[in-house]
ZABALO-949007 format. One record per residue: residue in one letter; x, y, z of N, C-alpha, C, CB in turn. Coordinates in steps of 0.2 Angstrom, whole numbers. Glycine has a CB too. Example, Ala and Ser with C-alpha at 12.3 -4.5 7.8 and 13.67 -1.06 7.14 Angstrom:
<zavexs>
<aa=a&npx=66&npy=-28&npz=39&capx=62&capy=-22&capz=39&cpx=66&cpy=-16&cpz=39&cbpx=57&cbpy=-22&cbpz=45>
<aa=s&npx=64&npy=-11&npz=35&capx=68&capy=-5&capz=36&cpx=64&cpy=0&cpz=39&cbpx=70&cbpy=-3&cbpz=29>
</zavexs>
This chain:
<zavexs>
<aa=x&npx=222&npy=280&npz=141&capx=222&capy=279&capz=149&cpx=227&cpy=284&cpz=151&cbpx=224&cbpy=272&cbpz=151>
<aa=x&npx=226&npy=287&npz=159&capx=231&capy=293&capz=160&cpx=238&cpy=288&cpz=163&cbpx=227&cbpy=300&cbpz=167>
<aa=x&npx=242&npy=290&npz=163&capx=250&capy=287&capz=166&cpx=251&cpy=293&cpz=171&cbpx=258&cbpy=287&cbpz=160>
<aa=x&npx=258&npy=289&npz=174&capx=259&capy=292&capz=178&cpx=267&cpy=292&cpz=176&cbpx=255&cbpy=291&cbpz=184>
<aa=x&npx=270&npy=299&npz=176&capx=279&capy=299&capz=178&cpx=283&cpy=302&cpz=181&cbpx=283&cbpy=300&cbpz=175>
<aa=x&npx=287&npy=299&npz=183&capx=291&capy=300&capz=190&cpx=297&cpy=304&cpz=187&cbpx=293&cbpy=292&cbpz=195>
<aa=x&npx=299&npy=311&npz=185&capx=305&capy=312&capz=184&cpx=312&cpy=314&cpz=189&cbpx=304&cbpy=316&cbpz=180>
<aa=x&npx=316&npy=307&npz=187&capx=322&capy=306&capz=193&cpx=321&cpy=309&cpz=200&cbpx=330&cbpy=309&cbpz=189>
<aa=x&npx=319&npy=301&npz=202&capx=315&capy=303&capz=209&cpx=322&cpy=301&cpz=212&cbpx=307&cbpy=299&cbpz=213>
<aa=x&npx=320&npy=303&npz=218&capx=326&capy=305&capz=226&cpx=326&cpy=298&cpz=229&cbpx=322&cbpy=312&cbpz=235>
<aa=x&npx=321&npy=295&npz=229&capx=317&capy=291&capz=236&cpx=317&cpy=284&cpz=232&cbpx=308&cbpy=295&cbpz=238>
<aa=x&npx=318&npy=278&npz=237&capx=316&capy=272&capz=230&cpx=308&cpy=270&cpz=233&cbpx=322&cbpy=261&cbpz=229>
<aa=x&npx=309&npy=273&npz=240&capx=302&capy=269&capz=244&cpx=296&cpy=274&cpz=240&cbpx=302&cbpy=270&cbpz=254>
<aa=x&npx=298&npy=280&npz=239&capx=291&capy=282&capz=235&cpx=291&cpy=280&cpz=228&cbpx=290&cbpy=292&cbpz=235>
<aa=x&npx=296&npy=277&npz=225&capx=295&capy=273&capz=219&cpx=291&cpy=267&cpz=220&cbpx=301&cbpy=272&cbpz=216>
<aa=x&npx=294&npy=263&npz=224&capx=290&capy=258&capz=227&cpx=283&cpy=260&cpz=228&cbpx=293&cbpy=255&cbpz=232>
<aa=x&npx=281&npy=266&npz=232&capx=275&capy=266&capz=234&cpx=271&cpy=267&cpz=227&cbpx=274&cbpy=272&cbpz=238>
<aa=x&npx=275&npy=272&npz=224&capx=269&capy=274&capz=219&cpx=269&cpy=265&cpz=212&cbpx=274&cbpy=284&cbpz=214>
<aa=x&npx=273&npy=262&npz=213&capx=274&capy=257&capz=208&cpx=267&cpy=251&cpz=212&cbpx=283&cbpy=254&cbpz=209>
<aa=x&npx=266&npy=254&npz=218&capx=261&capy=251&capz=222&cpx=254&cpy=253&cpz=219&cbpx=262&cbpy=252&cbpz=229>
<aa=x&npx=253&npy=259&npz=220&capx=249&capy=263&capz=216&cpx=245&cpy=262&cpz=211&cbpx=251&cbpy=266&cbpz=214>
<aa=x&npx=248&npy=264&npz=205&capx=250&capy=263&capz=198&cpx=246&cpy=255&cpz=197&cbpx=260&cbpy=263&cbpz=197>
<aa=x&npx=248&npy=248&npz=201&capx=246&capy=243&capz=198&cpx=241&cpy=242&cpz=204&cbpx=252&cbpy=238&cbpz=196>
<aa=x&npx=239&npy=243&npz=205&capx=231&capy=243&capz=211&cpx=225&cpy=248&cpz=207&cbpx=233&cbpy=249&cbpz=220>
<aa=x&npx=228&npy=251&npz=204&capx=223&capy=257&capz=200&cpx=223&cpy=254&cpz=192&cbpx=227&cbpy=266&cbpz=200>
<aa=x&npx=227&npy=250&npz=189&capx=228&capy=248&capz=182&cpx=232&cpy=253&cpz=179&cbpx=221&cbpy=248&cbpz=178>
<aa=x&npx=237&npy=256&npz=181&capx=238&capy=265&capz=177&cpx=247&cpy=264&cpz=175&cbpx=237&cbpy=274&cbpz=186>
<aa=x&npx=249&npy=265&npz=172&capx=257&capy=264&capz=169&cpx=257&cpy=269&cpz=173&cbpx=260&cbpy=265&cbpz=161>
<aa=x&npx=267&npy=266&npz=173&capx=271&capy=271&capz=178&cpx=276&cpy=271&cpz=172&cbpx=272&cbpy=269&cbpz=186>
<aa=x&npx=279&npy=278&npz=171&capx=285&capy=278&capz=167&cpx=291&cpy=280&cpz=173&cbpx=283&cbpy=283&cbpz=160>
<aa=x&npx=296&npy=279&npz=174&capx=304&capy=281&capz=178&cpx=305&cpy=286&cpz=174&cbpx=312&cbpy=276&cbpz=178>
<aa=x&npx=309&npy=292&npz=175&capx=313&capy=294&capz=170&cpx=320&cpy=296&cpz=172&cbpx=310&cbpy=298&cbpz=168>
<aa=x&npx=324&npy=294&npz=172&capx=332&capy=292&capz=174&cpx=334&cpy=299&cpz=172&cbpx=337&cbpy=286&cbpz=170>
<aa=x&npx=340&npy=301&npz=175&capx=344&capy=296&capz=179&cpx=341&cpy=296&cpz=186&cbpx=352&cbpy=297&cbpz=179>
<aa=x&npx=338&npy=292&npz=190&capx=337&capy=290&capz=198&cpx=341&cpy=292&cpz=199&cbpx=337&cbpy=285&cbpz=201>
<aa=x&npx=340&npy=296&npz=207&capx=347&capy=300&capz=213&cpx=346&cpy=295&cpz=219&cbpx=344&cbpy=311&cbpz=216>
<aa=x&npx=346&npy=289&npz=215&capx=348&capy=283&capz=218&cpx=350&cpy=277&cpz=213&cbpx=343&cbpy=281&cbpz=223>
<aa=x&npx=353&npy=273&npz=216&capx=356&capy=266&capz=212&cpx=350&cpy=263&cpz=212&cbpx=362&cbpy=260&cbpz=217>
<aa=x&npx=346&npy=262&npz=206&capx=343&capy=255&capz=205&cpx=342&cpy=250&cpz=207&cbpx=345&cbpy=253&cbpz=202>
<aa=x&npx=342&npy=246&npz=213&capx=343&capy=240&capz=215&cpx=336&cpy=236&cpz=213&cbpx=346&cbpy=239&cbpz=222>
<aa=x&npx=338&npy=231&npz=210&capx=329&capy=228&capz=210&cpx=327&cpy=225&cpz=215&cbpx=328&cbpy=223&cbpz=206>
<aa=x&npx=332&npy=222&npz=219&capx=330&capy=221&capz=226&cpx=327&cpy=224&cpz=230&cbpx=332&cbpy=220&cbpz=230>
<aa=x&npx=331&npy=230&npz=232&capx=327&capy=237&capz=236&cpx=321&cpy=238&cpz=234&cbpx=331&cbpy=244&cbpz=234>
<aa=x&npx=322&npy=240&npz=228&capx=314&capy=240&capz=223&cpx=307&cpy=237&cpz=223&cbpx=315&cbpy=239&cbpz=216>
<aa=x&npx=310&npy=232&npz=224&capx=306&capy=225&capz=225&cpx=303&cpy=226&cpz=233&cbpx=312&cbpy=216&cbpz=223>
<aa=x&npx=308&npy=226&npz=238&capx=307&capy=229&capz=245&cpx=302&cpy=233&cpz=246&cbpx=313&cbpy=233&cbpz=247>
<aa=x&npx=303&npy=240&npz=244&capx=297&capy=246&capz=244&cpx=292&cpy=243&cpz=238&cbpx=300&cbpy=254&cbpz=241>
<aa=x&npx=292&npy=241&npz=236&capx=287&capy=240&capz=231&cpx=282&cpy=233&cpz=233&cbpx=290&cbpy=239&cbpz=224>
<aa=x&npx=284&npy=230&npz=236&capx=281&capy=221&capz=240&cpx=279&cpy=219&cpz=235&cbpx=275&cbpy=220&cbpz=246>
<aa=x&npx=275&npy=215&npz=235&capx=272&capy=211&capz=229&cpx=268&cpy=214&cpz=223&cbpx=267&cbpy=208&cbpz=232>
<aa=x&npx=269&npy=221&npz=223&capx=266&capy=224&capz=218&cpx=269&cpy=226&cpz=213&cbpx=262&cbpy=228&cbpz=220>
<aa=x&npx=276&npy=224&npz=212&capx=283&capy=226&capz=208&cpx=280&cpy=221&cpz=201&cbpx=292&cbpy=223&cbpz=213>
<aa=x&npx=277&npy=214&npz=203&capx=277&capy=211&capz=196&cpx=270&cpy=212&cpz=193&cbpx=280&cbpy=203&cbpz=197>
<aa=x&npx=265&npy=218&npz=196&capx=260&capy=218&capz=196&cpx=258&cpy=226&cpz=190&cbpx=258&cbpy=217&cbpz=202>
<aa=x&npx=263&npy=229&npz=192&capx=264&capy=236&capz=188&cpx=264&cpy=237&cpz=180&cbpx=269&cbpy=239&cbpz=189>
<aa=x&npx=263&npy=242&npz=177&capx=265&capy=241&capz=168&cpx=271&cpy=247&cpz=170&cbpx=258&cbpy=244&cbpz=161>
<aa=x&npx=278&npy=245&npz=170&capx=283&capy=249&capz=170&cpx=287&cpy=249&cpz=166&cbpx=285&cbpy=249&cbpz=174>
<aa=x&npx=289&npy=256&npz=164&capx=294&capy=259&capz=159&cpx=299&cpy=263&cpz=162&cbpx=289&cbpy=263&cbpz=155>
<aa=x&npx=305&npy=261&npz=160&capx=312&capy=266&capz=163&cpx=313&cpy=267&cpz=157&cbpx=319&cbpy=263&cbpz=169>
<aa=x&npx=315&npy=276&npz=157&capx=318&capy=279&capz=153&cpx=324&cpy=280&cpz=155&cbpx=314&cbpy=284&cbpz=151>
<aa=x&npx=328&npy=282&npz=151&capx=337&capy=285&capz=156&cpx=337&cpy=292&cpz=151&cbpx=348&cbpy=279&cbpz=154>
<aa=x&npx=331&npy=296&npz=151&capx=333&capy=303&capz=148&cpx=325&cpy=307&cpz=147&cbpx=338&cbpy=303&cbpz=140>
<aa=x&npx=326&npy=311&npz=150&capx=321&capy=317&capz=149&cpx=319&cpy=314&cpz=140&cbpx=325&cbpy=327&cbpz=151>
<aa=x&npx=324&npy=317&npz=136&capx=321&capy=314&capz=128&cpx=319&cpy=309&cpz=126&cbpx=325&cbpy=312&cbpz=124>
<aa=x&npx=322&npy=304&npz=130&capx=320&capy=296&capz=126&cpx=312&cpy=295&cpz=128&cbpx=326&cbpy=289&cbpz=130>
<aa=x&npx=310&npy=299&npz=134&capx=302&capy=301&capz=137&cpx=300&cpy=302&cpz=131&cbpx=301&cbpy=308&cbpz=142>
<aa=x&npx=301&npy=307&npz=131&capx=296&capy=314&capz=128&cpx=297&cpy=311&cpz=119&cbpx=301&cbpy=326&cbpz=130>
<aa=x&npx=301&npy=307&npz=118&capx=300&capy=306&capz=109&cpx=299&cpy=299&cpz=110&cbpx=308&cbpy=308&cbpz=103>
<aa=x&npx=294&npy=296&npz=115&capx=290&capy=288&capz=113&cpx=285&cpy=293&cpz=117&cbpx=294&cbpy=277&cbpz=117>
<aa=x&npx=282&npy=297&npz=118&capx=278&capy=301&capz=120&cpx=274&cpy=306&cpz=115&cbpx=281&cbpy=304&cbpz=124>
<aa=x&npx=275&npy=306&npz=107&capx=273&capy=311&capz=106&cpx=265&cpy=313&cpz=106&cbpx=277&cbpy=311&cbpz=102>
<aa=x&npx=262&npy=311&npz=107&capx=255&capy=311&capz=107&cpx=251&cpy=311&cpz=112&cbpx=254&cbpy=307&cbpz=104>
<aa=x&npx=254&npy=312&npz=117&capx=251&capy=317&capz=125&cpx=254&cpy=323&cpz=128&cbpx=252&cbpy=315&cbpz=131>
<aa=x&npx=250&npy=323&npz=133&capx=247&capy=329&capz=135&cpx=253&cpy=329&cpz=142&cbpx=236&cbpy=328&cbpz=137>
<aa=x&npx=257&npy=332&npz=143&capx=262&capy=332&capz=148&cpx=258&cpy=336&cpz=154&cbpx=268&cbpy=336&cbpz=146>
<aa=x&npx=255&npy=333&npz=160&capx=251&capy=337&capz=165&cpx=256&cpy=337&cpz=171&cbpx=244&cbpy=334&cbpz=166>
<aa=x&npx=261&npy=342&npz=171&capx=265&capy=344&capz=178&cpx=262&cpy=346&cpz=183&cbpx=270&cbpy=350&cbpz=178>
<aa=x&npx=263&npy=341&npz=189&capx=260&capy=342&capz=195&cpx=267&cpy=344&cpz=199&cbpx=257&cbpy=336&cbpz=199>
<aa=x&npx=264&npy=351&npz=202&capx=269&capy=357&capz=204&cpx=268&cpy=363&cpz=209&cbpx=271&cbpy=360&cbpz=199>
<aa=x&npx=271&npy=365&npz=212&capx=267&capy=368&capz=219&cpx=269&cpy=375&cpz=216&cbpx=271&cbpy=367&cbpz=229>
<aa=x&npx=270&npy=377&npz=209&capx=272&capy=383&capz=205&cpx=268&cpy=385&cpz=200&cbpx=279&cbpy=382&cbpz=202>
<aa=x&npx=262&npy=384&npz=202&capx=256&capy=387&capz=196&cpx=249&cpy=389&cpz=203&cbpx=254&cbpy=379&cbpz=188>
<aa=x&npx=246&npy=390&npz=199&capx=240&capy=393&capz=202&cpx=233&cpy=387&cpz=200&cbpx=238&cbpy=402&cbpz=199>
<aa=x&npx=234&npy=385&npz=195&capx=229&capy=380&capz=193&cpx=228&cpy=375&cpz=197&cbpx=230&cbpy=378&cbpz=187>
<aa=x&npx=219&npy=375&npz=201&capx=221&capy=370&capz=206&cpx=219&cpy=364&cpz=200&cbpx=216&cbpy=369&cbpz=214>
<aa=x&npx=220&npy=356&npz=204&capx=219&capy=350&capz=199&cpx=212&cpy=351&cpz=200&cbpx=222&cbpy=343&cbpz=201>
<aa=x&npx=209&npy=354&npz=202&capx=201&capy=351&capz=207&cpx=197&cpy=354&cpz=200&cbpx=198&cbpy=357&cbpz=217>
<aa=x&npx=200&npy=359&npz=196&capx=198&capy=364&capz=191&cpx=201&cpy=362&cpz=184&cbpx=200&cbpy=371&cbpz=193>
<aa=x&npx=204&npy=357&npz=182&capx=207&capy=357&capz=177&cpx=203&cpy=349&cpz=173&cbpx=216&cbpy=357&cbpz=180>
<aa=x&npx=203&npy=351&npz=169&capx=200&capy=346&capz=164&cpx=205&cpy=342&cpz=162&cbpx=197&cbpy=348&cbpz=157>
<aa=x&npx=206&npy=334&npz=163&capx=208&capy=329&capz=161&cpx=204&cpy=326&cpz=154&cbpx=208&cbpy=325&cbpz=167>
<aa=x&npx=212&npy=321&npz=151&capx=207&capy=319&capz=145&cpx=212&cpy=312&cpz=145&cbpx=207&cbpy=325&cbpz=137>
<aa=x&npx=211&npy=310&npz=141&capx=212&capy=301&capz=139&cpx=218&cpy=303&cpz=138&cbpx=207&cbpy=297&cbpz=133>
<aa=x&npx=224&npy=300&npz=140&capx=230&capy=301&capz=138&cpx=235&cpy=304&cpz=141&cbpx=230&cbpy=305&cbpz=134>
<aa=x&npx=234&npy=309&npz=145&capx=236&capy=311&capz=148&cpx=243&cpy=309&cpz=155&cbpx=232&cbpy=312&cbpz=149>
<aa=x&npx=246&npy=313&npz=153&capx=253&capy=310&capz=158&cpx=255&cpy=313&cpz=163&cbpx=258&cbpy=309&cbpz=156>
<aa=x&npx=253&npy=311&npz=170&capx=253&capy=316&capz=176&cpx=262&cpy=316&cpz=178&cbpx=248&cbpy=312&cbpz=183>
<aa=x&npx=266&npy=320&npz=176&capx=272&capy=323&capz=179&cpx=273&cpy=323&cpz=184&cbpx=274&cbpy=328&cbpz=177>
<aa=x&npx=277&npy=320&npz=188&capx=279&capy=321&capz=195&cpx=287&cpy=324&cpz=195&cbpx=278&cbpy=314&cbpz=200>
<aa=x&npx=288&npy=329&npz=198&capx=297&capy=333&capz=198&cpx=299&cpy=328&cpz=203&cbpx=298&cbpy=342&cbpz=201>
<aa=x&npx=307&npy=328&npz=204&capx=311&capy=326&capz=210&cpx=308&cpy=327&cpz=215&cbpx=317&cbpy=328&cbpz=209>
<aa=x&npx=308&npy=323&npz=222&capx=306&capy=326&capz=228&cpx=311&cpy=334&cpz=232&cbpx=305&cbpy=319&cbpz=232>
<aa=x&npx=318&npy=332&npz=227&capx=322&capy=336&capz=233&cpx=321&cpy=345&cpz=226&cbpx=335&cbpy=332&cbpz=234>
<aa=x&npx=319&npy=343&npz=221&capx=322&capy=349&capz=216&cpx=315&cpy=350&cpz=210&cbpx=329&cbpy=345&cbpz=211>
<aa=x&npx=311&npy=349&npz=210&capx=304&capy=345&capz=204&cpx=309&cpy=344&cpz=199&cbpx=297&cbpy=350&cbpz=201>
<aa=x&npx=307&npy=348&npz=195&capx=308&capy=350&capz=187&cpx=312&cpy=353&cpz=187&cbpx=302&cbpy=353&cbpz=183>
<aa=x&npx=317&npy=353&npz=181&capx=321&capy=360&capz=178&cpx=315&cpy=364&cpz=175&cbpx=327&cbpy=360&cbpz=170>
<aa=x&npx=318&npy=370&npz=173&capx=314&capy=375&capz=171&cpx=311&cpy=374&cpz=164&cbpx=317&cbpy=381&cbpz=171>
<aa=x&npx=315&npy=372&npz=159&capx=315&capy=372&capz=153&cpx=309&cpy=366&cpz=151&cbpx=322&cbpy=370&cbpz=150>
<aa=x&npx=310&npy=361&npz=159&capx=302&capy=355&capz=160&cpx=297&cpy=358&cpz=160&cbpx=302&cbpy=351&cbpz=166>
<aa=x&npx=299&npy=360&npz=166&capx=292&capy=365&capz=169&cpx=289&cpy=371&cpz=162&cbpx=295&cbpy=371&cbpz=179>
<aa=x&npx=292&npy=373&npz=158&capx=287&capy=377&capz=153&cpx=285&cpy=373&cpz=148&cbpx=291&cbpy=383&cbpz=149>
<aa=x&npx=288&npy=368&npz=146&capx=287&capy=363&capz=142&cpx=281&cpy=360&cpz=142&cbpx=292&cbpy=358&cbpz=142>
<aa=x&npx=278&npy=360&npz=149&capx=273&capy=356&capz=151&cpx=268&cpy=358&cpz=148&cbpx=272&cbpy=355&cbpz=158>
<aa=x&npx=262&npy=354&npz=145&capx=254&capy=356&capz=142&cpx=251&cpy=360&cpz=148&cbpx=248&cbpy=349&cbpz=139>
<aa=x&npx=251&npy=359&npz=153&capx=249&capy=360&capz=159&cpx=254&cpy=362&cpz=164&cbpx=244&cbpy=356&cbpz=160>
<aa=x&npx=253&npy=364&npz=170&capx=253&capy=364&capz=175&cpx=248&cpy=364&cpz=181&cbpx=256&cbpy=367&cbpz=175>
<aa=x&npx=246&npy=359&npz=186&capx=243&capy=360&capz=191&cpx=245&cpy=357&cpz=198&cbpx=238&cbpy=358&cbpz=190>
<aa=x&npx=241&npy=360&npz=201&capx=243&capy=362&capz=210&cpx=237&cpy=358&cpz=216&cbpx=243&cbpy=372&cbpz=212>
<aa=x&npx=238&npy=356&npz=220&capx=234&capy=354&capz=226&cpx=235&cpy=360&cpz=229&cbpx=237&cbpy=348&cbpz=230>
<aa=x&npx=227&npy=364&npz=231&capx=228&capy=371&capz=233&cpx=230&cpy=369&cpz=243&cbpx=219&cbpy=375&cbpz=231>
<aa=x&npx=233&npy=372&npz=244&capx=237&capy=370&capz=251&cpx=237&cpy=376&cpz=257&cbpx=246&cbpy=369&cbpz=250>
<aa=x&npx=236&npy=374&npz=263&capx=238&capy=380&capz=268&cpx=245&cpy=385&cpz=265&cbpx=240&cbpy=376&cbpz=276>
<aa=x&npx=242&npy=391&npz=266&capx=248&capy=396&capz=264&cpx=256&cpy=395&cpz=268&cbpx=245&cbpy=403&cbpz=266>
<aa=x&npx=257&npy=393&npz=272&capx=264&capy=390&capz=276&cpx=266&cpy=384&cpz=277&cbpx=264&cbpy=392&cbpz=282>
<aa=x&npx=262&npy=380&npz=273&capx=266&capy=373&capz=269&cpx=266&cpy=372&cpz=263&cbpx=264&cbpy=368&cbpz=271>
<aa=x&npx=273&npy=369&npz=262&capx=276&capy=366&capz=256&cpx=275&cpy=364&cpz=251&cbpx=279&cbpy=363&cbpz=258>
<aa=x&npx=273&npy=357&npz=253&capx=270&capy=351&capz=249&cpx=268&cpy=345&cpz=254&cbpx=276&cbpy=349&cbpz=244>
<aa=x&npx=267&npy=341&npz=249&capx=263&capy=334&capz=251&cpx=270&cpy=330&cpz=247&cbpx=254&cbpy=332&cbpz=246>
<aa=x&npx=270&npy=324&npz=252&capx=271&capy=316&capz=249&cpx=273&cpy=316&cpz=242&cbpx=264&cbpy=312&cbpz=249>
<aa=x&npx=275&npy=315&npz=238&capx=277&capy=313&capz=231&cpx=269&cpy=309&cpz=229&cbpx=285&cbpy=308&cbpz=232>
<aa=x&npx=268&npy=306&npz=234&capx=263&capy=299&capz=233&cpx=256&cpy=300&cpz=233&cbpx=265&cbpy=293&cbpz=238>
<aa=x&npx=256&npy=305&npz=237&capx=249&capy=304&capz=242&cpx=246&cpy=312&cpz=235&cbpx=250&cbpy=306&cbpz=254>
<aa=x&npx=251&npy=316&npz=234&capx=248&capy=319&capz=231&cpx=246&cpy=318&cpz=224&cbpx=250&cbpy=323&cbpz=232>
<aa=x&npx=250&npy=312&npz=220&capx=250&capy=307&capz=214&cpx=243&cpy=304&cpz=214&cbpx=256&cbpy=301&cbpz=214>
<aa=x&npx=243&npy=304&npz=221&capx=234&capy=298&capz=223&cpx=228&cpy=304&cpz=220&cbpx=232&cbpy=296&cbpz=236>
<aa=x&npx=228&npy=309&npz=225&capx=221&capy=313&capz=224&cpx=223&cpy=316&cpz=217&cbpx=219&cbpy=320&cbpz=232>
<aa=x&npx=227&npy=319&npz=214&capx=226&capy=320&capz=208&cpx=225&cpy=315&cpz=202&cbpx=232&cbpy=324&cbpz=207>
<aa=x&npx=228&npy=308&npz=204&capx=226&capy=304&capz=199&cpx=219&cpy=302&cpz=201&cbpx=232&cbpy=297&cbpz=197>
<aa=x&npx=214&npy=300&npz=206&capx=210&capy=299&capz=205&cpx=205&cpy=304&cpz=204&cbpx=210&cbpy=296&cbpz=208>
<aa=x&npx=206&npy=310&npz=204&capx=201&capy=316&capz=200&cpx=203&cpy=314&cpz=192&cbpx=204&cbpy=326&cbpz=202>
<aa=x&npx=208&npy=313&npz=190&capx=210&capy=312&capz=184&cpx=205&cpy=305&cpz=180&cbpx=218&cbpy=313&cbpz=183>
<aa=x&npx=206&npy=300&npz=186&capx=202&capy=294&capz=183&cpx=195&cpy=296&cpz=183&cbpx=203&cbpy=287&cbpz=187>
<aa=x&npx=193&npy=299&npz=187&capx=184&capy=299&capz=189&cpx=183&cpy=305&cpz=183&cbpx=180&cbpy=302&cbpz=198>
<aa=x&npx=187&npy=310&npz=180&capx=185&capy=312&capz=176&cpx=184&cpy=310&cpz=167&cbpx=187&cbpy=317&cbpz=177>
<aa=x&npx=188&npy=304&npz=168&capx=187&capy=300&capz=161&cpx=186&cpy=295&cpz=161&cbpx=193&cbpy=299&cbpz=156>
<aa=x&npx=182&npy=294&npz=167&capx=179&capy=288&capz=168&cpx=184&cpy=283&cpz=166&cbpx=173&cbpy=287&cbpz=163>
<aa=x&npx=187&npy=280&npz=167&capx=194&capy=276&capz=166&cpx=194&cpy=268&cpz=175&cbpx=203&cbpy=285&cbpz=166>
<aa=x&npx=187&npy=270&npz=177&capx=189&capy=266&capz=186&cpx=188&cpy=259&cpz=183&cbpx=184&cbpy=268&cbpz=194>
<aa=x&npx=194&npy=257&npz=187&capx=194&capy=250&capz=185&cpx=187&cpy=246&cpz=188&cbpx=200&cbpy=247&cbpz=187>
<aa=x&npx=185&npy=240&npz=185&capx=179&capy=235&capz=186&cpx=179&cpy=228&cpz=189&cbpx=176&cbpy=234&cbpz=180>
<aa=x&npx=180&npy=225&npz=193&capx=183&capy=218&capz=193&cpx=174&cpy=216&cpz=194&cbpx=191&cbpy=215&cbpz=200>
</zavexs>
């Protein structure tokens, strides 16, 4: 199944959102620390509303401790620093959609590391998207391509 990870996000409310996400779609969410915020489960619980106990979450406290209970995926960096749109990229079973910090993404040494890199192709004088919104349209190209949608 594809996951999704948040590396040390800015924001708890886009943690919450995406934690909202993540368990509406069936899809793990992995943290990856340190947070450029305090932890609070309450807060967390706040932005996330009722869908905190509904998620499959995983907090890591290090880029390593990631990447070595990982070894057997496919690191797919979503990043406004490559040219590869998602709309063009082949997903596979496994797969782990990267998300960078909202204030900073990735280090560099991340960003080459990555199996991939891809992009939401954007108007040429804006930035980016949402942390969240753009986690949405890339993770649901990624589910419809592995057939992975959930069935109730």
């Amino acid at each position: 199944m594809i996951k999704v990870a948040l590396y040390q996000p800015d924001i708890p409310q886009n943690v919450g959102a995406m934690m909202r996400l993540c368990a509406c779609l069936g899809v793990r969410l992995d943290v990856i620390g340190p947070c450029g915020f305090v932890w609070d489960d309450k807060k967390i619980r706040q932005a996330g509303l009722d869908y905190v106990d509904k998620v499959k979450l995983t907090r890591y406290n290090s880029w390593e401790q990631f990447i070595a209970s990982t070894p057997d995926s496919r690191i797919i960096l979503m990043t406004t620093k490559t040219d590869t749109p998602y709309t063009s990229f082949e997903f596979q079973d496994g797969d782990i959609l990267l998300a960078g910090r909202e204030s900073a993404g990735v280090p560099d040494e991340i960003h080459e590391s990555a199996d991939a890199r891809i992009a939401i192709t954007m108007q040429n004088d804006l930035r980016s998207l949402n942390i969240v919104n753009a986690t949405s349209m890339i993770l649901g190209e990624a589910l419809r391509q592995t057939n992975k949608h959930l069935t109730n």
